[in-house]
C-alpha atoms as a printed R data frame, in Angstrom:
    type eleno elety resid chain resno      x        y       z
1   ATOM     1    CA   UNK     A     1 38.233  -62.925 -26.497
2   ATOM     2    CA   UNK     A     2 34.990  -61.341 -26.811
3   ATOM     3    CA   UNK     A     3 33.536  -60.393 -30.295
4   ATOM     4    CA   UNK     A     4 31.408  -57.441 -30.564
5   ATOM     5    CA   UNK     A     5 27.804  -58.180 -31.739
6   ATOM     6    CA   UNK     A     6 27.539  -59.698 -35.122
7   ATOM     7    CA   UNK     A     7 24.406  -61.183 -35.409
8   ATOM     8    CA   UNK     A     8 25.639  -64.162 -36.525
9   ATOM     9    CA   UNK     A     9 23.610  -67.110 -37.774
10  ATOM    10    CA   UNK     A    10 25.502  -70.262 -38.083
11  ATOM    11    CA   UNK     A    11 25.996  -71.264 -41.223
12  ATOM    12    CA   UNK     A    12 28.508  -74.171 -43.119
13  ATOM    13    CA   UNK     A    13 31.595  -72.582 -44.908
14  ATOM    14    CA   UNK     A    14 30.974  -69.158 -43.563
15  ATOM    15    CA   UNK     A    15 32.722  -66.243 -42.711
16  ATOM    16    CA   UNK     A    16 31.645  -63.408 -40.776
17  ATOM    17    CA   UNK     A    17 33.809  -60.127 -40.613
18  ATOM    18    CA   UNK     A    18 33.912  -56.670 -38.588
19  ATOM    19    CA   UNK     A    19 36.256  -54.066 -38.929
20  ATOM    20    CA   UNK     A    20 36.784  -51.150 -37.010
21  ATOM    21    CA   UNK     A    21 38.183  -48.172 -39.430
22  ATOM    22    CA   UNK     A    22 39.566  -45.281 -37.593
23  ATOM    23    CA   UNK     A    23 38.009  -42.201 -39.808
24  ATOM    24    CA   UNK     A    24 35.884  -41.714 -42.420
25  ATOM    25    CA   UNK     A    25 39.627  -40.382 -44.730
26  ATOM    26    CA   UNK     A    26 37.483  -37.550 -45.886
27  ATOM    27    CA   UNK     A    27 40.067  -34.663 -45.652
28  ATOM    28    CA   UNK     A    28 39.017  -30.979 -45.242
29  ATOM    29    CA   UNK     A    29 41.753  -27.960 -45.859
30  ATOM    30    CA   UNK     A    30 45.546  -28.994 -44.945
31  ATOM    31    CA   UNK     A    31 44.422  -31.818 -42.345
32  ATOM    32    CA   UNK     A    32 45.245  -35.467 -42.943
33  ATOM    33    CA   UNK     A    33 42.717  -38.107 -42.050
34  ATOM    34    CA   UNK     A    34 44.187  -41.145 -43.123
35  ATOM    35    CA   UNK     A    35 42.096  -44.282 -42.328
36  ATOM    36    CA   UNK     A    36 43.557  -47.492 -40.987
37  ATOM    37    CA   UNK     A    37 41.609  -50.669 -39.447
38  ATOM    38    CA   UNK     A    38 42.015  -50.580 -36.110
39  ATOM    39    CA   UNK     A    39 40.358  -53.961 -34.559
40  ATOM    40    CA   UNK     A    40 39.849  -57.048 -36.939
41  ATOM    41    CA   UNK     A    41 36.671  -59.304 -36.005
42  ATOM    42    CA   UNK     A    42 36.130  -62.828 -37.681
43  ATOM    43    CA   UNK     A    43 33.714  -65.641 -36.849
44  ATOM    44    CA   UNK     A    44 34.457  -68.215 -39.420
45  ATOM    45    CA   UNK     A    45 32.136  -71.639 -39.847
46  ATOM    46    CA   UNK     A    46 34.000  -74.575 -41.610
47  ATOM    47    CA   UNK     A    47 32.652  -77.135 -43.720
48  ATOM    48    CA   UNK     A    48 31.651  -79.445 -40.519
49  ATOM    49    CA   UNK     A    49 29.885  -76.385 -38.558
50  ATOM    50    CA   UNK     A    50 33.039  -75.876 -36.604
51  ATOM    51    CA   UNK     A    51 33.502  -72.433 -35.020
52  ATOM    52    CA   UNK     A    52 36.416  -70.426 -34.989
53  ATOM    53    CA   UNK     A    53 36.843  -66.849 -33.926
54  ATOM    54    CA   UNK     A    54 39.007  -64.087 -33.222
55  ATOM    55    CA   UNK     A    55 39.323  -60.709 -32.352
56  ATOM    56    CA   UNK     A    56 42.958  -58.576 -32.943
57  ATOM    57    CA   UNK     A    57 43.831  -54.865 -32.840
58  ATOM    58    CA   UNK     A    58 45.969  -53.704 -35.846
59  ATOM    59    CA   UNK     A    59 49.412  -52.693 -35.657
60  ATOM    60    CA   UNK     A    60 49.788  -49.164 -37.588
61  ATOM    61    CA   UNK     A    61 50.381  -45.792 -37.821
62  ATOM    62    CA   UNK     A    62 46.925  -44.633 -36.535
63  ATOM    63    CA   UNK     A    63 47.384  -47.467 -33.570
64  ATOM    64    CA   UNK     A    64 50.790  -46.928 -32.550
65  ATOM    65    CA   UNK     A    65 50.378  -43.252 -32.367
66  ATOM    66    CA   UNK     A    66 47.995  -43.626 -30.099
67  ATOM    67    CA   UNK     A    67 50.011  -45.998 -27.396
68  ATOM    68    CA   UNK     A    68 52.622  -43.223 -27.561
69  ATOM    69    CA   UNK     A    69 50.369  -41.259 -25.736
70  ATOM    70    CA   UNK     A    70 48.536  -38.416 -28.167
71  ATOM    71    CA   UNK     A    71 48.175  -35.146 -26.619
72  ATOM    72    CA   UNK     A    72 44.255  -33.745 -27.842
73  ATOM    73    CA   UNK     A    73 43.710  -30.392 -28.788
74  ATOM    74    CA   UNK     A    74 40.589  -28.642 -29.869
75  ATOM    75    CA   UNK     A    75 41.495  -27.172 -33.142
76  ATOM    76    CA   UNK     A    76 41.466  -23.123 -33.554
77  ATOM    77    CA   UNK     A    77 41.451  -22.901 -30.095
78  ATOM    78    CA   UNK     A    78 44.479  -20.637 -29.805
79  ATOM    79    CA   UNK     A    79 44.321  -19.184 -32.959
80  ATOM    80    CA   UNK     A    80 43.796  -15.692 -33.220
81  ATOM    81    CA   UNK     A    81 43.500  -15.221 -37.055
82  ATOM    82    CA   UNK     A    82 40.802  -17.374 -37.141
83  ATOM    83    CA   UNK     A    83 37.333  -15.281 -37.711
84  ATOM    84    CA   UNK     A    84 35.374  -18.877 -37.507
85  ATOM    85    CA   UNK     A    85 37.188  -21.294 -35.088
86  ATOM    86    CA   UNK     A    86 35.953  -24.644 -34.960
87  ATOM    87    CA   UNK     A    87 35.301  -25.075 -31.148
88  ATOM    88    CA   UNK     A    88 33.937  -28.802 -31.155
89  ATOM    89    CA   UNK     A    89 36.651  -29.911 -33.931
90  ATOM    90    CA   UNK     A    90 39.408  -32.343 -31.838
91  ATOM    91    CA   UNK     A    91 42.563  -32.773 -33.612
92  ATOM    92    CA   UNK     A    92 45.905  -34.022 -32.349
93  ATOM    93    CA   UNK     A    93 49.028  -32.571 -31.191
94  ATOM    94    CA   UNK     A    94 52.271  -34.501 -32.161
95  ATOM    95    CA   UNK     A    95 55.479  -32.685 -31.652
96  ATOM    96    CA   UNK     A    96 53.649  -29.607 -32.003
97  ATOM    97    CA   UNK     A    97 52.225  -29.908 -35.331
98  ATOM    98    CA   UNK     A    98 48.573  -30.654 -35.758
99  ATOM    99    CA   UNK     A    99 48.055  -34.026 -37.259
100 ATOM   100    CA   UNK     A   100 44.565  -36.484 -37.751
101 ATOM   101    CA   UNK     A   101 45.916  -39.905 -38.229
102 ATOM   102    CA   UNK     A   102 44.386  -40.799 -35.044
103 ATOM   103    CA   UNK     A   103 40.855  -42.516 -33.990
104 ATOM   104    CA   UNK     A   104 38.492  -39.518 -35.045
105 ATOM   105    CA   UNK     A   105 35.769  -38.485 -32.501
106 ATOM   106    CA   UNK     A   106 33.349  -39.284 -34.779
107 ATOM   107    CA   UNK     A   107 34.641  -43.200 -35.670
108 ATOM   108    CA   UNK     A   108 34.938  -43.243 -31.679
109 ATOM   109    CA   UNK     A   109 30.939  -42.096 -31.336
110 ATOM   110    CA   UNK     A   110 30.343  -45.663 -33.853
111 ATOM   111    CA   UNK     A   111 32.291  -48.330 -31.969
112 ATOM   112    CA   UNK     A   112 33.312  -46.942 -28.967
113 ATOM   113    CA   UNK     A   113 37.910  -47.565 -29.854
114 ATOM   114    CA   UNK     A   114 40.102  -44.812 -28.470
115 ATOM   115    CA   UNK     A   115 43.747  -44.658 -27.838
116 ATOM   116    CA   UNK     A   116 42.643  -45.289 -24.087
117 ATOM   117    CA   UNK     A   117 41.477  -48.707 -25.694
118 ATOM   118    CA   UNK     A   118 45.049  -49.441 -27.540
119 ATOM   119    CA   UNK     A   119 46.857  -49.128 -24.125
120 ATOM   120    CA   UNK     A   120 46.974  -53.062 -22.687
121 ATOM   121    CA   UNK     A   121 46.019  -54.233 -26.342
122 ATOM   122    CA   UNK     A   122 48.399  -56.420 -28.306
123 ATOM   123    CA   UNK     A   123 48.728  -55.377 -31.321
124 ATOM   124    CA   UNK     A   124 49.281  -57.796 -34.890
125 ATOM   125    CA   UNK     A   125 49.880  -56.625 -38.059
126 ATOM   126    CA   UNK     A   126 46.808  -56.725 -40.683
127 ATOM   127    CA   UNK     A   127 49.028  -58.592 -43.071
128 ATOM   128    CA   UNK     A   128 49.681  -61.776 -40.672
129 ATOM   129    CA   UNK     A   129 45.611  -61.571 -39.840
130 ATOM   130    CA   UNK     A   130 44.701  -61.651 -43.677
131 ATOM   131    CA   UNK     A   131 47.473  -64.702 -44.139
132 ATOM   132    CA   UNK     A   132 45.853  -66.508 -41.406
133 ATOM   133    CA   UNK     A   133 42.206  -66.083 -42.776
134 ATOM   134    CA   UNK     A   134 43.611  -67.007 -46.434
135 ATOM   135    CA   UNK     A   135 44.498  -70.434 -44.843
136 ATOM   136    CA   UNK     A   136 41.084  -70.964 -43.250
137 ATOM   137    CA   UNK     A   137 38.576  -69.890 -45.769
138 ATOM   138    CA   UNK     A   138 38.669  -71.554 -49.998
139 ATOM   139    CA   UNK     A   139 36.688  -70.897 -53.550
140 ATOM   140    CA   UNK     A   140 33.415  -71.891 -51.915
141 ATOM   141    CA   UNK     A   141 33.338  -69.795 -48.441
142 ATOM   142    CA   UNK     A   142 30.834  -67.348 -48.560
143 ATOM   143    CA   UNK     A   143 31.522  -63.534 -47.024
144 ATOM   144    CA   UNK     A   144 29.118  -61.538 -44.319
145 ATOM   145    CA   UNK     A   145 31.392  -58.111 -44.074
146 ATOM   146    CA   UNK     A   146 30.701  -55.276 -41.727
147 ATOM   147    CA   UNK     A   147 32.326  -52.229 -41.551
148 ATOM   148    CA   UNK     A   148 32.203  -48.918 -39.826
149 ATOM   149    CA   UNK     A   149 32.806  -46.692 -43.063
150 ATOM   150    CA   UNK     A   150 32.199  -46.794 -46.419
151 ATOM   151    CA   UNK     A   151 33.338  -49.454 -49.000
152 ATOM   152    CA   UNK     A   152 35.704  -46.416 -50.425
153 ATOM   153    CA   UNK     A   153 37.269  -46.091 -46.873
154 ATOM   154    CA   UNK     A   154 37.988  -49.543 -46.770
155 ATOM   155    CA   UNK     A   155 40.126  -49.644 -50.153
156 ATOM   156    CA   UNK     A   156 41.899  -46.507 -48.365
157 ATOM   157    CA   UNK     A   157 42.690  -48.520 -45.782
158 ATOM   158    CA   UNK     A   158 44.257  -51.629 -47.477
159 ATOM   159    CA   UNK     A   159 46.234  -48.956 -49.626
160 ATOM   160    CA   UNK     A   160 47.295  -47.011 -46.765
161 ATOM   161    CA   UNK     A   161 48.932  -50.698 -45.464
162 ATOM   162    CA   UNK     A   162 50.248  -51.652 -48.913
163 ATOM   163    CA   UNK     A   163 47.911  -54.542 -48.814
164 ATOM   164    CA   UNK     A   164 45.200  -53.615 -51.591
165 ATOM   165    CA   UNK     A   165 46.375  -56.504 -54.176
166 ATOM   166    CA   UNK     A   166 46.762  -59.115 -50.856
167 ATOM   167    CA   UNK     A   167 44.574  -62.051 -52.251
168 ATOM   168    CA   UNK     A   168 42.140  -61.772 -49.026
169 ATOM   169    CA   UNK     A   169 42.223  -58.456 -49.148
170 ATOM   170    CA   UNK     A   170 40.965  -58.915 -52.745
171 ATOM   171    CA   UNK     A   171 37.856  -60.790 -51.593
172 ATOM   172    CA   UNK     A   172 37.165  -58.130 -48.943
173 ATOM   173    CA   UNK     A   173 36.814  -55.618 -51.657
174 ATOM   174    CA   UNK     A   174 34.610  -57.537 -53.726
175 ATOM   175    CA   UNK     A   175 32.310  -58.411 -51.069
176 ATOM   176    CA   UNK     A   176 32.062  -54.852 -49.899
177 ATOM   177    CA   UNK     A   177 28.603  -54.730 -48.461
178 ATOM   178    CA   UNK     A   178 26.645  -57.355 -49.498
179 ATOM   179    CA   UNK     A   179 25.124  -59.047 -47.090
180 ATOM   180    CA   UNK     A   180 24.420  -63.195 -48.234
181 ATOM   181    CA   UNK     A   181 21.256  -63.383 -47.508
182 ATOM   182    CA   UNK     A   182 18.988  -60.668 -49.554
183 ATOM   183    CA   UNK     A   183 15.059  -60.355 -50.033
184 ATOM   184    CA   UNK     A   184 14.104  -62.546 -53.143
185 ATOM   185    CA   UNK     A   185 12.906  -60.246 -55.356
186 ATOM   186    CA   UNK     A   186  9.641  -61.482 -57.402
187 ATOM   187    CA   UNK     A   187 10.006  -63.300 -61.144
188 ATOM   188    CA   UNK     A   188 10.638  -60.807 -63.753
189 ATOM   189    CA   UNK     A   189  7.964  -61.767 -66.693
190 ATOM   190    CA   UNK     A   190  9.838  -63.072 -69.842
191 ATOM   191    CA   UNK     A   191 10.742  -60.891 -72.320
192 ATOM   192    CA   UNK     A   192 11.201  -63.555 -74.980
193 ATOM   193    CA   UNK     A   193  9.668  -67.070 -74.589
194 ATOM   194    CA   UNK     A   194 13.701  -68.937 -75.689
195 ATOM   195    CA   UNK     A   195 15.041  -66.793 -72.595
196 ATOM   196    CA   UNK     A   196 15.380  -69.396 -69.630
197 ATOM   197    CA   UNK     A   197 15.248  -67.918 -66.291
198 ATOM   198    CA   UNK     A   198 17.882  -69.423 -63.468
199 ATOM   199    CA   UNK     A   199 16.349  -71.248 -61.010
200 ATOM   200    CA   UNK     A   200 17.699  -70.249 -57.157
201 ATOM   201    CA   UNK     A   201 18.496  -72.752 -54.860
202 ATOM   202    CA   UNK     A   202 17.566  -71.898 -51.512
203 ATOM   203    CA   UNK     A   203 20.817  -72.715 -49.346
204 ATOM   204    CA   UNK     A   204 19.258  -75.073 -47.103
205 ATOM   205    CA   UNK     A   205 18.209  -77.248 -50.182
206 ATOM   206    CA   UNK     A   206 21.629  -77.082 -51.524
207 ATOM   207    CA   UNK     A   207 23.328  -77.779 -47.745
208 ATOM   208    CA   UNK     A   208 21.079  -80.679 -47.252
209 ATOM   209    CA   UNK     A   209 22.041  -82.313 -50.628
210 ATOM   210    CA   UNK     A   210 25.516  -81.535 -50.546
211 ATOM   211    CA   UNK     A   211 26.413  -83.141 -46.491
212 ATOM   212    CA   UNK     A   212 24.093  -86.238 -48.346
213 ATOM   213    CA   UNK     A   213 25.995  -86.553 -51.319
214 ATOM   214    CA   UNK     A   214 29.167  -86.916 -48.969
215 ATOM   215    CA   UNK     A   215 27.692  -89.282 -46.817
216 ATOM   216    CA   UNK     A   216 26.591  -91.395 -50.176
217 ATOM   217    CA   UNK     A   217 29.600  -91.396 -51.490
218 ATOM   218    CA   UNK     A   218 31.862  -92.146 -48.197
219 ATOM   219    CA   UNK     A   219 29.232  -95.022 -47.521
220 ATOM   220    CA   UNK     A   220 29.379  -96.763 -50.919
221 ATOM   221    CA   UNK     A   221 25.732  -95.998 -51.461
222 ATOM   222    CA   UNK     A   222 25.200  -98.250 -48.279
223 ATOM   223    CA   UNK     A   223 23.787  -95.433 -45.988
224 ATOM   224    CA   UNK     A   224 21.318  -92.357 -46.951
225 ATOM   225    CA   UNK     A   225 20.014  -89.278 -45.522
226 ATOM   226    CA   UNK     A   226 16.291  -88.864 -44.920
227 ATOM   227    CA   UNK     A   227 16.221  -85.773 -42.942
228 ATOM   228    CA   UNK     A   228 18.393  -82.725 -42.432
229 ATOM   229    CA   UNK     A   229 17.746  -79.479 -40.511
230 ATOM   230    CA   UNK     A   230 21.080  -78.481 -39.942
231 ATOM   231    CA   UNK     A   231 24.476  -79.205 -38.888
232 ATOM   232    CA   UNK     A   232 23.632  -78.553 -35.215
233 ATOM   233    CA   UNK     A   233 20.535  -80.399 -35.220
234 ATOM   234    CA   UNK     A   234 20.676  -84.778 -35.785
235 ATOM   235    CA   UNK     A   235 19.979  -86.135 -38.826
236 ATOM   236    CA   UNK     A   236 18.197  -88.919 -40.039
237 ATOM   237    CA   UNK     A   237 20.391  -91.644 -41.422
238 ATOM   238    CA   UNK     A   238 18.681  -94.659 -42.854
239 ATOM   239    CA   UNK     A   239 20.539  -98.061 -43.828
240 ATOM   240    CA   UNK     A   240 19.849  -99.091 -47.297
241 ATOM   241    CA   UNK     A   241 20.984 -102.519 -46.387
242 ATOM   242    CA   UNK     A   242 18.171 -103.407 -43.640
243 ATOM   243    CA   UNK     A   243 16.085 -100.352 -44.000
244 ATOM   244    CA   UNK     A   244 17.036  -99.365 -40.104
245 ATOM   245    CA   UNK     A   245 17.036  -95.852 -39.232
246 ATOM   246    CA   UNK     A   246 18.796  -93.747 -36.472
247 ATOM   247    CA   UNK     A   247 19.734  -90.152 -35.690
248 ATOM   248    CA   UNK     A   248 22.883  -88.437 -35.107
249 ATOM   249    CA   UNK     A   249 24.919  -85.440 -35.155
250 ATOM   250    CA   UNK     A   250 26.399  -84.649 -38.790
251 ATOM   251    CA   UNK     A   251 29.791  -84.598 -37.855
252 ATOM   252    CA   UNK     A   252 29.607  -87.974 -35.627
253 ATOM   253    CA   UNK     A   253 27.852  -89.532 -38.860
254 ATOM   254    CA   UNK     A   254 30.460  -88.292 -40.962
255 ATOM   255    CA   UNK     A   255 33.752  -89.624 -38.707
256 ATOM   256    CA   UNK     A   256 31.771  -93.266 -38.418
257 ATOM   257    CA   UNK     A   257 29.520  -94.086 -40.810
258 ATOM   258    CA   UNK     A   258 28.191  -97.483 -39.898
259 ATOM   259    CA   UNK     A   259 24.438  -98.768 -39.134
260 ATOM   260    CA   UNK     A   260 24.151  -99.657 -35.880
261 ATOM   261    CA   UNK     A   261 21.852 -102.769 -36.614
262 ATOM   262    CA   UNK     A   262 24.011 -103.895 -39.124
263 ATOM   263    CA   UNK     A   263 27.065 -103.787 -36.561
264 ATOM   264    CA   UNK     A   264 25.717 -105.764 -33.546
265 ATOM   265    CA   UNK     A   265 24.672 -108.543 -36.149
């Protein structure tokens, strides 16, 4: 499956997500615009670098309308009590009442998902895609979250699906969106000389000390790291036995750890 553009950097213990909402759920006069996620995106990195991704359509009321085959009107069009029609307003026509729990024009304008879309699409049901990412990511995983309307719409959405207190659906909300990485901002002075600032870490510090730690520990302090870029790049591995050192991929290094000097001796 292909995922729309996320500009994804790779990252350890990652998850990127896009959702696709159907309307902005901001309802004018009598009209209901009730928003639903239509198409689920994930791009998840695990622990070792290891990629998995999906891509699923969302079973619900705004999708399965519109496989039944949604007749479009333009709204006021045949009215004649109306002294300002709204000529460019679309609505939808289902058993001749006018109803807007369908992909708006303007959601369609931002990513392009219309009924048309839904028609050869299988479609899953939010709660067995939120299960599934429950089971991949833990305490540690750290969120990228895109979406095509507003943080608010979003909470309409998981309400609208009875899934607002689901425990992924739970991180979703408080990620909202905040993107990971953000522009340091410069060292506030002091106000008081006993207040300690907290030092940041930058993430590639704390990655490179963390896959060393394991390695240290899985060794029996026999093998260390000297270099680390990342976890698609080799690393340095040095023996502390005979001082010998050799690269290789993290992940290889992590399934054998052995020095390769020591081993033919």
């Amino acid at each position: 499956m292909q995922l729309a553009p996320l500009n994804i950097e790779e990252d350890v213990n990652t998850i990127h997500i896009q959702l696709f909402i159907s309307n902005n759920g901001r309802t004018r006069g009598y009209y209901r615009k009730d928003p639903f996620i239509v198409r689920f995106d994930y791009c998840y990195f695990d622990d070792s670098g290891r990629k998995v991704e999906n891509q699923y359509y969302i079973e619900n009321e705004t999708t399965l309308r519109g496989l039944s085959g949604i007749q479009y009107i333009e709204k006021d069009f045949d009215s004649m009590f109306v002294f300002n029609p709204e000529r460019f307003s679309i609505t939808g026509l289902i058993d001749d009442e006018l109803d807007n729990s369908f992909i708006s024009v303007l959601a369609e304008y931002k990513h392009g998902i219309n009924d048309y879309t839904l028609k050869d699409k299988k479609l899953v049901r939010l709660e067995v895609v939120l299960d599934e990412l429950q089971q991949l990511v833990n305490d540690e995983t750290e969120f990228v979250l895109t979406n095509t309307e507003s943080k608010g719409c979003l909470e309409k959405s998981l309400f609208n699906e009875q899934l607002q207190g689901h425990s992924f659906a739970v991180k979703l909300l408080e990620t909202g969106k905040r993107r990971k990485r953000s522009k340091i901002k410069p060292e506030k002075v002091p106000k008081s000389p006993k207040k300690i600032d907290k030092v940041k870490v930058d993430p590639k510090i704390r990655r490179a000390e963390t896959f060393r730690g394991k390695v240290i520990a899985k060794s029996n302090n026999k093998i260390d790291i000297v270099e680390y870029i990342s976890s698609k790049e080799k690393v340095t591995a040095k023996c502390q036995d005979c001082g010998h050192k050799w690269k290789k991929r993290s992940d290889h290094l992590l399934a054998r750890l052995y020095c390769p000097r020591c081993d033919k001796a």
